[in-house]
PDB file of the backbone (N, CA, C, O) and the ligand in Angstrom, with CONECT records:
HET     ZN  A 101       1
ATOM      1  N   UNK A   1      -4.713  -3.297 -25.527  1.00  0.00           N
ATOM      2  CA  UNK A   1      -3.874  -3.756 -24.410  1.00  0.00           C
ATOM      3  C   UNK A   1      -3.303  -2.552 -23.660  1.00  0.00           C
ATOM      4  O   UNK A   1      -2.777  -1.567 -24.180  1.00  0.00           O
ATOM      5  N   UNK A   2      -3.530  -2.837 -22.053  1.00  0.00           N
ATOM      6  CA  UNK A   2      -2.804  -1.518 -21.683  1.00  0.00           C
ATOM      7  C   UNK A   2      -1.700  -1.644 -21.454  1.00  0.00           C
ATOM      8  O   UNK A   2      -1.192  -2.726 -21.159  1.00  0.00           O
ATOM      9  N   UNK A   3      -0.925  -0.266 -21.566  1.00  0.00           N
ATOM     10  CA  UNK A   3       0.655  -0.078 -20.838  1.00  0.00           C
ATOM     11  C   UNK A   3       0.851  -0.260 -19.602  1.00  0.00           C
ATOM     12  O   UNK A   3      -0.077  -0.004 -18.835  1.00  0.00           O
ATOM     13  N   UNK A   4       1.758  -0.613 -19.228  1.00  0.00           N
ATOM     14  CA  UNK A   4       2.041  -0.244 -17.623  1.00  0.00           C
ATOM     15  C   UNK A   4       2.080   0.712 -16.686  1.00  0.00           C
ATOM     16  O   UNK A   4       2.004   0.701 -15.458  1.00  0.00           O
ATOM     17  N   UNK A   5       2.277   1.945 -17.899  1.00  0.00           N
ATOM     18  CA  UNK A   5       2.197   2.915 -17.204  1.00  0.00           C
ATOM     19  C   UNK A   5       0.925   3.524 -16.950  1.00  0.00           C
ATOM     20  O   UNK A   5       0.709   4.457 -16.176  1.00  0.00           O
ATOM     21  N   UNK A   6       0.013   2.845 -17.750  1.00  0.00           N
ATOM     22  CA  UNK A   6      -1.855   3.167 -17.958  1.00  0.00           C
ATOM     23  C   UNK A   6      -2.342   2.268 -16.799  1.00  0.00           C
ATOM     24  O   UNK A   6      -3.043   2.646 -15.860  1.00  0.00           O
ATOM     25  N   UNK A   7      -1.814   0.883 -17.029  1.00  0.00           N
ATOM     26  CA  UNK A   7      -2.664   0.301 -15.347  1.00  0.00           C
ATOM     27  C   UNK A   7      -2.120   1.050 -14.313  1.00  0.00           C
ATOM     28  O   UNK A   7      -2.870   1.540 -13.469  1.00  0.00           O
ATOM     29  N   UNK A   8      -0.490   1.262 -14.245  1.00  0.00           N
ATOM     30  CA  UNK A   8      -0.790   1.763 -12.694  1.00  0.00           C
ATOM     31  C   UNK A   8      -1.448   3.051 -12.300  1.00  0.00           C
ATOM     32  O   UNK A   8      -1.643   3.425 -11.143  1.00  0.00           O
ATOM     33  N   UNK A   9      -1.806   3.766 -13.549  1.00  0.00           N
ATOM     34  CA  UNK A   9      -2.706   5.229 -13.309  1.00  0.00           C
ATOM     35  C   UNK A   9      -3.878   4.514 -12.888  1.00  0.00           C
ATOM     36  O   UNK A   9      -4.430   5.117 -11.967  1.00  0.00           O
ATOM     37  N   UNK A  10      -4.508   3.373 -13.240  1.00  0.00           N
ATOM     38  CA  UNK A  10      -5.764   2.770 -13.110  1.00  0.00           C
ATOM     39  C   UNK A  10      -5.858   2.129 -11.655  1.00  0.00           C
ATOM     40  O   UNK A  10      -6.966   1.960 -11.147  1.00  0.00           O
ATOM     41  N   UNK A  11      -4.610   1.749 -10.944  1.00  0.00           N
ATOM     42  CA  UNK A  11      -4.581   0.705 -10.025  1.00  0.00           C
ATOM     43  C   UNK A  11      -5.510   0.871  -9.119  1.00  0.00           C
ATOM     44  O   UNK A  11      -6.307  -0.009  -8.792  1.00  0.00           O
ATOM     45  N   UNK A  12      -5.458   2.320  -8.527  1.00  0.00           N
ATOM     46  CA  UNK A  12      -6.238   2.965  -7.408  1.00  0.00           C
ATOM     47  C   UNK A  12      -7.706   2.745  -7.736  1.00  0.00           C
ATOM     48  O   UNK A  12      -8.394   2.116  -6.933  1.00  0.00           O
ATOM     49  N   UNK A  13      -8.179   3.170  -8.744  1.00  0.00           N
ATOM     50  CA  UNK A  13      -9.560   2.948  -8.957  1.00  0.00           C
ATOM     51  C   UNK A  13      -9.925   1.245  -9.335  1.00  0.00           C
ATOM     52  O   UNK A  13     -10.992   0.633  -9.352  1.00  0.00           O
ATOM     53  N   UNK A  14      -8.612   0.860  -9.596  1.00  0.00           N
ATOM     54  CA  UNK A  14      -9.176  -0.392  -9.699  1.00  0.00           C
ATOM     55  C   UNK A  14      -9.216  -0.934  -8.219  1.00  0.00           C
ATOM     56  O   UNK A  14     -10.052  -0.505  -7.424  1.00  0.00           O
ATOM     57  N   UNK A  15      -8.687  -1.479  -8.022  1.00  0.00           N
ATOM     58  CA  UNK A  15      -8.421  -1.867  -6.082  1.00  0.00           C
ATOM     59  C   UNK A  15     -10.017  -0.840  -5.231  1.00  0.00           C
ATOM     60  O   UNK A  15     -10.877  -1.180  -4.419  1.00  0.00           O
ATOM     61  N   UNK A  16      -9.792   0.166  -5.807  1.00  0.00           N
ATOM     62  CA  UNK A  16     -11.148   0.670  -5.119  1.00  0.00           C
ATOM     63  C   UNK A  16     -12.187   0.303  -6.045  1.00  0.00           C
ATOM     64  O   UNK A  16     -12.786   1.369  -6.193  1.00  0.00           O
ATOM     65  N   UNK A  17     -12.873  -0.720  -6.892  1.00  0.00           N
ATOM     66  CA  UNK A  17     -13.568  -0.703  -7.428  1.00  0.00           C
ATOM     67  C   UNK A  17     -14.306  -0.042  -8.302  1.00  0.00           C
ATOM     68  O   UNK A  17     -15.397  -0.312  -8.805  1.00  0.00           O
ATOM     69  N   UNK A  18     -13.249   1.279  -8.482  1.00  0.00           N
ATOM     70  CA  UNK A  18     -14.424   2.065  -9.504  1.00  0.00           C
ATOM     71  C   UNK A  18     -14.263   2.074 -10.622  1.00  0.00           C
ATOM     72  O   UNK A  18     -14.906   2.963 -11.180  1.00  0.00           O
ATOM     73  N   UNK A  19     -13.553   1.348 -11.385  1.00  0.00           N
ATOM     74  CA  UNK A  19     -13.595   0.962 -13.002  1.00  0.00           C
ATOM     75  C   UNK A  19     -14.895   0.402 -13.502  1.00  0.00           C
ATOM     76  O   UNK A  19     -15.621  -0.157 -12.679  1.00  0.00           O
ATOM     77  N   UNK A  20     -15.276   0.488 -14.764  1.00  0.00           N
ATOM     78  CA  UNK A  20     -16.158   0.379 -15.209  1.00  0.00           C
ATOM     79  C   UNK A  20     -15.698  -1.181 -16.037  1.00  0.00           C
ATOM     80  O   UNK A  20     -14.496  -1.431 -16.130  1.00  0.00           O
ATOM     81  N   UNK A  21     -16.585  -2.032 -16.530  1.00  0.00           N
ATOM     82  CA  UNK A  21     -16.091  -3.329 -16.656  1.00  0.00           C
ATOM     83  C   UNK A  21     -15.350  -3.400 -18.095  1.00  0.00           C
ATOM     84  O   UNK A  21     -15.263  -4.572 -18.463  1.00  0.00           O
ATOM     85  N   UNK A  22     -14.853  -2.579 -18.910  1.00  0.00           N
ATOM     86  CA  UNK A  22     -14.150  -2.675 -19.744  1.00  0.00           C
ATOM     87  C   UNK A  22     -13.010  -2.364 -19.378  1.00  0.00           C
ATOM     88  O   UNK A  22     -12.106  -2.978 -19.944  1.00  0.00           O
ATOM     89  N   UNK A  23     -12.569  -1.220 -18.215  1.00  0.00           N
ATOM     90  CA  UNK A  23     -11.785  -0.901 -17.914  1.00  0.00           C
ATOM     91  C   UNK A  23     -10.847  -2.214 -16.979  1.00  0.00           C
ATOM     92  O   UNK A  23      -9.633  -2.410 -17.029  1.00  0.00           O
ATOM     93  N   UNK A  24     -11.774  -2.891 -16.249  1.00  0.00           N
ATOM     94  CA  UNK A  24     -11.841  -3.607 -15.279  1.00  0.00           C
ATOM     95  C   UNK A  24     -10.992  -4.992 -16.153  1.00  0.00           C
ATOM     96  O   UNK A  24      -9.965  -5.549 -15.763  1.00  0.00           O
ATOM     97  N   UNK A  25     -11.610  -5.238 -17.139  1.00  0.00           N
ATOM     98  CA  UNK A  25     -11.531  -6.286 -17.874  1.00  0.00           C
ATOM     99  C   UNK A  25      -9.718  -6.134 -18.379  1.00  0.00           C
ATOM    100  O   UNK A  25      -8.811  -6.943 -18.183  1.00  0.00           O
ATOM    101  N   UNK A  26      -9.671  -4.660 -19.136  1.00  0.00           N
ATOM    102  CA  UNK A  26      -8.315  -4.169 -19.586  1.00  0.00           C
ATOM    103  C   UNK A  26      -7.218  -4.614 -18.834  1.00  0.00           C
ATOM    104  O   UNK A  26      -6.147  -5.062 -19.244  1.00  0.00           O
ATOM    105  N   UNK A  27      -7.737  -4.382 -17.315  1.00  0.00           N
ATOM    106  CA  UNK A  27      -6.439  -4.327 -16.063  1.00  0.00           C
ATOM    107  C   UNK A  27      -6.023  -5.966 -15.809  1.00  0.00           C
ATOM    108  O   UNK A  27      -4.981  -6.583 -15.588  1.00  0.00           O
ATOM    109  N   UNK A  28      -7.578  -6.322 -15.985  1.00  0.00           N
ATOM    110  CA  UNK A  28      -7.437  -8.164 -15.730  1.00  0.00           C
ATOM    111  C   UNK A  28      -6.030  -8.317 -16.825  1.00  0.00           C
ATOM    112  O   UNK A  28      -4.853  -8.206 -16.482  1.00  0.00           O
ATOM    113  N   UNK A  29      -6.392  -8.515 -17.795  1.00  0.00           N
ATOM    114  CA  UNK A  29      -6.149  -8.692 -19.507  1.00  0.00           C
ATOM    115  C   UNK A  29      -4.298  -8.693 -18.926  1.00  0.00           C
ATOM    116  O   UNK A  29      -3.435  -9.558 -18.772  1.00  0.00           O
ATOM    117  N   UNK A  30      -4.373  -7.443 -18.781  1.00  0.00           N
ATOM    118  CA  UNK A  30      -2.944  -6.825 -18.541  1.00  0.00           C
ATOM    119  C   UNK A  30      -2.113  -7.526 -17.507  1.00  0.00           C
ATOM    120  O   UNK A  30      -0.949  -7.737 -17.846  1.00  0.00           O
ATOM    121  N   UNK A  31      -2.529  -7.983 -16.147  1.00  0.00           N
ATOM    122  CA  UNK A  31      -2.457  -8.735 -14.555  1.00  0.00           C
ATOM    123  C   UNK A  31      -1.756 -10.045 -15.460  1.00  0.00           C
ATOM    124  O   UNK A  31      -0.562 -10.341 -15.512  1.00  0.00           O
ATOM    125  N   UNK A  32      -2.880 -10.697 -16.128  1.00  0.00           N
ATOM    126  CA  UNK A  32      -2.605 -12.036 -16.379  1.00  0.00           C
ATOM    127  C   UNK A  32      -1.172 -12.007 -17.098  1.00  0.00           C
ATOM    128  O   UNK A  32      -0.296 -12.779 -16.709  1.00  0.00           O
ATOM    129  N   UNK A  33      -0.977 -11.262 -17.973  1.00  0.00           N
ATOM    130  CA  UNK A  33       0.632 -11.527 -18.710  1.00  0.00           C
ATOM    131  C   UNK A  33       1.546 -10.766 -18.056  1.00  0.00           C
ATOM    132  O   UNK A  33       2.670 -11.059 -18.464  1.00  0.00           O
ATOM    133  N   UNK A  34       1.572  -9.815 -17.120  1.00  0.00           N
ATOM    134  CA  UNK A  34       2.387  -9.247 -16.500  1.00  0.00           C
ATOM    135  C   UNK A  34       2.985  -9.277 -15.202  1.00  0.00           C
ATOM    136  O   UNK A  34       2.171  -9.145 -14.287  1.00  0.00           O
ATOM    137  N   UNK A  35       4.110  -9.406 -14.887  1.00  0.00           N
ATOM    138  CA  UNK A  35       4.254 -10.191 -13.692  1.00  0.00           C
ATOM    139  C   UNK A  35       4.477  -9.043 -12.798  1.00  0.00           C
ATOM    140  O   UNK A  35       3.944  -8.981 -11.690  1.00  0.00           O
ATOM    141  N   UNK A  36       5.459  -7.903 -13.385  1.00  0.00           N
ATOM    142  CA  UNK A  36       5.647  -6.806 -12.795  1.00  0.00           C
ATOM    143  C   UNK A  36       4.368  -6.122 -12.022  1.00  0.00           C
ATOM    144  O   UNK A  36       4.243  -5.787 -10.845  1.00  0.00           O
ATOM    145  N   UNK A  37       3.335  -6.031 -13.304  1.00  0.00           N
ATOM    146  CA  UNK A  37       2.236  -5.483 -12.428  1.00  0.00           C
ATOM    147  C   UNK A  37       1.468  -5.929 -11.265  1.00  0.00           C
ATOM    148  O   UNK A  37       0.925  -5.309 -10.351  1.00  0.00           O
ATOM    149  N   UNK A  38       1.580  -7.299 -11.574  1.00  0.00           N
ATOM    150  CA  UNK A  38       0.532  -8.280 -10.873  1.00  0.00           C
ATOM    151  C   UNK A  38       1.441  -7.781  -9.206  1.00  0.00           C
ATOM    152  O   UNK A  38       0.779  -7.121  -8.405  1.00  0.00           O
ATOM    153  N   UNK A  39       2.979  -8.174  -8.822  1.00  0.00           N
ATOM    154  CA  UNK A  39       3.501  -7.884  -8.262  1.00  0.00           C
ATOM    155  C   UNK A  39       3.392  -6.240  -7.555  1.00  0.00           C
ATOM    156  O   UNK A  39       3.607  -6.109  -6.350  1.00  0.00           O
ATOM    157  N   UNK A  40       3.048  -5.052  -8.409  1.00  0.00           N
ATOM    158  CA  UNK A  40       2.485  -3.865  -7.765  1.00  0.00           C
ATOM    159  C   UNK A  40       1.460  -3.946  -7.219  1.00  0.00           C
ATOM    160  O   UNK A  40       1.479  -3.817  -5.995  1.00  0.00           O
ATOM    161  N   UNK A  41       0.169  -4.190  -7.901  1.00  0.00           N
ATOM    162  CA  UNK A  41      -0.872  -4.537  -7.374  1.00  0.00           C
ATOM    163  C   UNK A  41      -0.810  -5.469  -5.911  1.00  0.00           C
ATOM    164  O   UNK A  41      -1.036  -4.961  -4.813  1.00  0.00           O
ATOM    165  N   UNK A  42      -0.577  -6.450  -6.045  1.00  0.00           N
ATOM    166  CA  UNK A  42      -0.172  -6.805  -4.641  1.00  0.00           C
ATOM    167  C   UNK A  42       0.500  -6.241  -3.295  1.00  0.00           C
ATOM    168  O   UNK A  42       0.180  -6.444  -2.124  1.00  0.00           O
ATOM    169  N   UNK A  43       1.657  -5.378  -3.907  1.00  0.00           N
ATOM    170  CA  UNK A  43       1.928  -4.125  -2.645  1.00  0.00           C
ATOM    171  C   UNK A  43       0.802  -3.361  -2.556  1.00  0.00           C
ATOM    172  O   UNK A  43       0.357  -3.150  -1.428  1.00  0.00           O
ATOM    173  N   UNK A  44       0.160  -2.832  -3.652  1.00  0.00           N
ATOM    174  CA  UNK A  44      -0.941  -1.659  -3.274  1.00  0.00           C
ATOM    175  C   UNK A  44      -2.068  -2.190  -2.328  1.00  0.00           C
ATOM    176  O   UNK A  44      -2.400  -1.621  -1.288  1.00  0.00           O
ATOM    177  N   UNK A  45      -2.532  -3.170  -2.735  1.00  0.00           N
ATOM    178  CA  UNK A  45      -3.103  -4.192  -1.882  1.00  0.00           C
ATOM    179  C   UNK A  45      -2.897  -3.983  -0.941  1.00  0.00           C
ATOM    180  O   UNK A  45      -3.759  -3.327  -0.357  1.00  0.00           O
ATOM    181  N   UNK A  46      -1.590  -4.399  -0.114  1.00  0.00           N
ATOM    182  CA  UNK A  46      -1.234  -4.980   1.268  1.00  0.00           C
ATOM    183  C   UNK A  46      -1.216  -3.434   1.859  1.00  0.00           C
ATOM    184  O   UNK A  46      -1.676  -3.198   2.977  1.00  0.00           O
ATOM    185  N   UNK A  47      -0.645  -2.394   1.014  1.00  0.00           N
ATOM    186  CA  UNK A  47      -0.859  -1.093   1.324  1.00  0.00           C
ATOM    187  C   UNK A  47      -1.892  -0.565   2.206  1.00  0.00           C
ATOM    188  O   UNK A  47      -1.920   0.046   3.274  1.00  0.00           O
ATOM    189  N   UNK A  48      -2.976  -1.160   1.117  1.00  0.00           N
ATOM    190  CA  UNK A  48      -4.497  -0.268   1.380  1.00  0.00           C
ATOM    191  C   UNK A  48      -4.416  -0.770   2.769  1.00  0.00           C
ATOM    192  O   UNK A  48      -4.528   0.002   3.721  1.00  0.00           O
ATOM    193  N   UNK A  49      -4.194  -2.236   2.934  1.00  0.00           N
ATOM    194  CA  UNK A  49      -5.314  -2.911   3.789  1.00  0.00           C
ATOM    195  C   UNK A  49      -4.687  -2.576   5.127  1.00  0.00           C
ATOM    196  O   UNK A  49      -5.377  -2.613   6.146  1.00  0.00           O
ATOM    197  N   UNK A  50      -2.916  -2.128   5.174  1.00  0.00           N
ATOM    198  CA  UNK A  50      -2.359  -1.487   6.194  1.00  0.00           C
ATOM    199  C   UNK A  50      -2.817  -0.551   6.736  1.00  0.00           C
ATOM    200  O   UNK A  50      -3.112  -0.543   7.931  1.00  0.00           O
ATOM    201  N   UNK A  51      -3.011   0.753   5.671  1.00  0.00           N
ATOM    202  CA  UNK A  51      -3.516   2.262   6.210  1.00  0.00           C
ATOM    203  C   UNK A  51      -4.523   1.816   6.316  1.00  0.00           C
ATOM    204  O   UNK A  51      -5.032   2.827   5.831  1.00  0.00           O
ATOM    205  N   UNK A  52      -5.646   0.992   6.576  1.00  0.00           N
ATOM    206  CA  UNK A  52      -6.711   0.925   6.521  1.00  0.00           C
ATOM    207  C   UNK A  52      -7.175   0.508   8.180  1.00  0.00           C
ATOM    208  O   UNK A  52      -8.125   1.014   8.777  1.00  0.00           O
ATOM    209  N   UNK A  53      -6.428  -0.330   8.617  1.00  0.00           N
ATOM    210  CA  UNK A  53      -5.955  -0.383  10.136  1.00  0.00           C
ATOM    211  C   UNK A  53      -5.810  -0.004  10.395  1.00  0.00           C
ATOM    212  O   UNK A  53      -6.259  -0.280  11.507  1.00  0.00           O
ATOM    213  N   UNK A  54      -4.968   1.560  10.541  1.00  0.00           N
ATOM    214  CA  UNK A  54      -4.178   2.438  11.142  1.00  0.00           C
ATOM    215  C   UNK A  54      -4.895   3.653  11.170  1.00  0.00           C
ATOM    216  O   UNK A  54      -4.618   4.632  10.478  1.00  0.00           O
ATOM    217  N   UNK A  55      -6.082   3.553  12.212  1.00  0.00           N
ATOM    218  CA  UNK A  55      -6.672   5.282  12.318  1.00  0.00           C
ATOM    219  C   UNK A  55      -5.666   6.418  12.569  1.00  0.00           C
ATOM    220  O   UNK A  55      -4.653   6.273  13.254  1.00  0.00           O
ATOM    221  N   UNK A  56      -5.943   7.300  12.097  1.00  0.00           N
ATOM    222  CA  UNK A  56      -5.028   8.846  12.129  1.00  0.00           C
ATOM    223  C   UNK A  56      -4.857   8.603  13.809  1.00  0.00           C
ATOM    224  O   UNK A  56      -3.734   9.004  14.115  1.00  0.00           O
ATOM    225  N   UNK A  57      -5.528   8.125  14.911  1.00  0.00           N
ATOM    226  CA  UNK A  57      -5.346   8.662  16.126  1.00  0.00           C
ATOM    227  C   UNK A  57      -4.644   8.197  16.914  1.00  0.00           C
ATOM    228  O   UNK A  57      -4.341   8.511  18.066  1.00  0.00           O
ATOM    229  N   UNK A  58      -4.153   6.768  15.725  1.00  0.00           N
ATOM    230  CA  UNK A  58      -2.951   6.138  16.383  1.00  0.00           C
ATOM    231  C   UNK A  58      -1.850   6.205  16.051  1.00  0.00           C
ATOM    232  O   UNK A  58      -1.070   5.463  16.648  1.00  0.00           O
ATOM    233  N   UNK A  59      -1.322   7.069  15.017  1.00  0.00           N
ATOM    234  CA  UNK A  59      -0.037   7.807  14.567  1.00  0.00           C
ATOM    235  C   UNK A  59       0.460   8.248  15.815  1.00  0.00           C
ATOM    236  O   UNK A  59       1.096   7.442  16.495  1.00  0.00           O
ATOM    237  N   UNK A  60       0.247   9.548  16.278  1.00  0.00           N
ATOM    238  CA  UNK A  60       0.884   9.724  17.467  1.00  0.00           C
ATOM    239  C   UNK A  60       0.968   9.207  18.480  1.00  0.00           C
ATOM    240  O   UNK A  60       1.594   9.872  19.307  1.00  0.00           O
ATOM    241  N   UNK A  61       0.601   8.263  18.819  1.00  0.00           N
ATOM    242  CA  UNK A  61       1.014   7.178  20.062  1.00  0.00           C
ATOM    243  C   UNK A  61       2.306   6.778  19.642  1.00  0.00           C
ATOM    244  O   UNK A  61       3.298   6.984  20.341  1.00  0.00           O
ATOM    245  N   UNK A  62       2.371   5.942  17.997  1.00  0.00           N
ATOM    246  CA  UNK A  62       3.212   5.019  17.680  1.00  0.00           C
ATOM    247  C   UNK A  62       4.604   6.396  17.647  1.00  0.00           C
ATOM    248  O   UNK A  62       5.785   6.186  17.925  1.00  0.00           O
ATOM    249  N   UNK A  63       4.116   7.485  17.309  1.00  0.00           N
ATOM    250  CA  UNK A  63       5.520   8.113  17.236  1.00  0.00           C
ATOM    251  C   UNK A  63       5.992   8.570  18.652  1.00  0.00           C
ATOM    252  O   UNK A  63       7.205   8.367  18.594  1.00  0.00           O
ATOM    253  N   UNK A  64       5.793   8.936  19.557  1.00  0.00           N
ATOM    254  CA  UNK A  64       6.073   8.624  20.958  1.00  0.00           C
ATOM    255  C   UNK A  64       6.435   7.273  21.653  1.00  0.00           C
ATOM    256  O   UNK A  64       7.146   7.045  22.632  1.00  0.00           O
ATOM    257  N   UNK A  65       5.770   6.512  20.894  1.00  0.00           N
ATOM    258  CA  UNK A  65       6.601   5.379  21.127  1.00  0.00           C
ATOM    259  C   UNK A  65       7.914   5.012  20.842  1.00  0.00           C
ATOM    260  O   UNK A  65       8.811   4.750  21.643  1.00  0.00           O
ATOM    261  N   UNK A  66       7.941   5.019  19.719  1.00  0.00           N
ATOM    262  CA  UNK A  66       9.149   5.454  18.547  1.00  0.00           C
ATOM    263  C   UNK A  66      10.305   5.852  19.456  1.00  0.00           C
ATOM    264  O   UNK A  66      11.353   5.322  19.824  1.00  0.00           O
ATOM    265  N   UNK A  67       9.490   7.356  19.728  1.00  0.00           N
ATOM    266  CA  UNK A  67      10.635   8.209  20.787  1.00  0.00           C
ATOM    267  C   UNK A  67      11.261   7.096  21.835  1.00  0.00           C
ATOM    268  O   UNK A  67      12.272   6.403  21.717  1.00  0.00           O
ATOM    269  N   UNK A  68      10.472   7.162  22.705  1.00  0.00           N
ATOM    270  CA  UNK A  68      11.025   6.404  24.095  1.00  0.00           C
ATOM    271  C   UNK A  68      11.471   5.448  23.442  1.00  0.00           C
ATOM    272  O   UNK A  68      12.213   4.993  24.313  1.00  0.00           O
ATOM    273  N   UNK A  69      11.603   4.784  22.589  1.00  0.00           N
ATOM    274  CA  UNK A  69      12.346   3.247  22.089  1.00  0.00           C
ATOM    275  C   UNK A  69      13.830   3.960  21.768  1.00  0.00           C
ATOM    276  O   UNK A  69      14.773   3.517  22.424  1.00  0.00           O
ATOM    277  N   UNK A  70      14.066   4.874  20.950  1.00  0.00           N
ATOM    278  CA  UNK A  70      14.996   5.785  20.595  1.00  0.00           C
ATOM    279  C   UNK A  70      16.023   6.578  21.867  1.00  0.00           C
ATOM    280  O   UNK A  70      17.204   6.913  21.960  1.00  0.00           O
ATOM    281  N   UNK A  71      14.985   6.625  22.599  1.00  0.00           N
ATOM    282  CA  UNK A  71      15.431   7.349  23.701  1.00  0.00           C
ATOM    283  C   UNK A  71      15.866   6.379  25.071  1.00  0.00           C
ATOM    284  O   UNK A  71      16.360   6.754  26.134  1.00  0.00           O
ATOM    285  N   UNK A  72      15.560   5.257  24.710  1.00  0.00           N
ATOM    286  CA  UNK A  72      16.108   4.138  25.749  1.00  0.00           C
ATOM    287  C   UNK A  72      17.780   3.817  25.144  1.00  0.00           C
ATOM    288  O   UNK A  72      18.887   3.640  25.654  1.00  0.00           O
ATOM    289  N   UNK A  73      17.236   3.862  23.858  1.00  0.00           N
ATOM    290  CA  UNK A  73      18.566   3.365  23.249  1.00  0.00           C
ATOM    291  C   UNK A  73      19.765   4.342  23.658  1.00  0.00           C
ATOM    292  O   UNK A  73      20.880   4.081  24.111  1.00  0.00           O
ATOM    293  N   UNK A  74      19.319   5.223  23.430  1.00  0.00           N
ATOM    294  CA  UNK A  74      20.481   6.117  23.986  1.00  0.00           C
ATOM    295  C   UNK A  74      20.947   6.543  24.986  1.00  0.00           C
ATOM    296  O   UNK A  74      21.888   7.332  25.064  1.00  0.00           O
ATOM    297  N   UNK A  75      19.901   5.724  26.496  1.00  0.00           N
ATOM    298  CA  UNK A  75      20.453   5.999  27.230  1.00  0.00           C
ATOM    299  C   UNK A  75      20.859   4.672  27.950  1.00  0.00           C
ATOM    300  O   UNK A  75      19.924   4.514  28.735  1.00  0.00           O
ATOM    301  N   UNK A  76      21.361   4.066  28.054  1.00  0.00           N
ATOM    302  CA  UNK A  76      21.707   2.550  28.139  1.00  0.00           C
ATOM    303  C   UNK A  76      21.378   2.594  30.099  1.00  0.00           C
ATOM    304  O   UNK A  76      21.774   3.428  30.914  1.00  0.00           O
ATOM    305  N   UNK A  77      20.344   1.086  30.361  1.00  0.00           N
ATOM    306  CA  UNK A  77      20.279   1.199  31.644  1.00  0.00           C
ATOM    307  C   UNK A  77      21.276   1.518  32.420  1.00  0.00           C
ATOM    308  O   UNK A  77      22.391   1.248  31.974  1.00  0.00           O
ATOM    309  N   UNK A  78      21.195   2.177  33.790  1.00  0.00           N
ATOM    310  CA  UNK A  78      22.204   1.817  34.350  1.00  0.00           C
ATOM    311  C   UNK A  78      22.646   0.831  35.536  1.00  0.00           C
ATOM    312  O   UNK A  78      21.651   0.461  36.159  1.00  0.00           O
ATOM    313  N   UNK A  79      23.531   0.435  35.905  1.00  0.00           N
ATOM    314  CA  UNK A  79      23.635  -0.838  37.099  1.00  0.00           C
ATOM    315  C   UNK A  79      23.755  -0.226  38.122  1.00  0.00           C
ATOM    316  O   UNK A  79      23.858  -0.825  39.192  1.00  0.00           O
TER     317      UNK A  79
HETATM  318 ZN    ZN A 101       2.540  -4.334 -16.743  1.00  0.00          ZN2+
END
């Protein structure tokens, strides 16, 4: 049975598929009685599938955006 602290070393390769099916099987094993983990796994999940949307080339747009949102705020329209 694994630890918790052994699946989440595993999570990454698991979620990326590269466990081998004993390993694979271990993490299942572990998922099913654990709620904590099952619950990580699910952020890592939603994680991946975020950065996974998000090409590098749209970072800096969104942080210039950022700016001017920041920078409206502080300057309150005027009448
Ligand atoms: Zn656990």
């Amino acid at each position: 049975m694994l630890t918790c602290q052994e699946l989440v070393a595993h999570s990454s390769d698991f979620l990326d598929g590269q466990l081998g099916f004993r390993e694979r099987l271990a993490v299942r094993v572990h998922l099913a009685s654990c709620r904590n983990c099952r619950r990580f796994i699910r952020q890592m999940r939603v994680t991946q599938a975020v950065l996974r949307t998000l090409p590098d080339e749209v970072i800096p747009e969104l942080d210039s955006l950022a700016e001017r949102l920041a920078q409206q705020r502080r300057e309150p329209p005027q009448d």
